[in-house]
N, C-alpha and C positions, 0 to 999 in steps of 0.2 A: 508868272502869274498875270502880270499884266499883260500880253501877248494873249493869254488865254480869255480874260475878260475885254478885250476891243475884238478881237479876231471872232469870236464866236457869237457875241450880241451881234455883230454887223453883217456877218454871212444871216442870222436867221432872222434879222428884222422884218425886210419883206414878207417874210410867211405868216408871222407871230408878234407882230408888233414889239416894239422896243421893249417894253416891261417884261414881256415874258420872257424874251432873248437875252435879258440881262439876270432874269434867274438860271434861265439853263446853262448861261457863260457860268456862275457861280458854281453851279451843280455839277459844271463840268471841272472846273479849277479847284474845289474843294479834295474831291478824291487824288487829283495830281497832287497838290499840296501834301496829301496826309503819305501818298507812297512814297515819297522823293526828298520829303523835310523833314518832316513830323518824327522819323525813326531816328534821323540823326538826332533832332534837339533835343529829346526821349534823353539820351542815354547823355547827355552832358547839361540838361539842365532841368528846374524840380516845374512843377504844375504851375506854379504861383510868377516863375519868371518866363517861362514860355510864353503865358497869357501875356505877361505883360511888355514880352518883346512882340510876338504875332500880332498881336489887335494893332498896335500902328501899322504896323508891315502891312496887315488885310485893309485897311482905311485907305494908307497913302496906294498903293494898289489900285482901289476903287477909284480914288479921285485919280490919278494919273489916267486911270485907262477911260474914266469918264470927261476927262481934257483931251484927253487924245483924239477920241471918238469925236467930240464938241469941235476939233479944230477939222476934222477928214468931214464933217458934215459943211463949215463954212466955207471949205475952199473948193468941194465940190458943187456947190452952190445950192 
């Protein structure tokens, strides 16, 4: 996830400005998410703890990949 959301804002920034490179990072990381994870949790856990395991897991994601991005912007100056 995270990999998904630095790597792909930062390829499309120059084209599309930041904000929109960080929806289509999302747009893009959502569908991976839902093939790859989402089937397994399905079948081992009910709606109400998914939710309430993913929504940090999607959060610290976001802010990780939005600190990681934040450090690759200051040290490339």
């Amino acid at each position: 996830m995270v990999i998904v959301l630095v790597v792909v804002p930062d390829a499309l920034e120059g084209r599309v400005g930041l904000a929109l490179a960080r929806i289509i990072g999302w747009a893009v990381a959502f569908p991976i998410w839902l093939l790859i994870v989402e089937r397994n949790w399905q079948a081992r856990f009910g709606p109400i703890a998914r939710f309430a395991l993913q929504v940090p897991l999607w959060v610290a994601a976001a802010l990780v990949a939005d600190w990681i991005s934040g450090q690759a912007r200051i040290n490339l100056g």
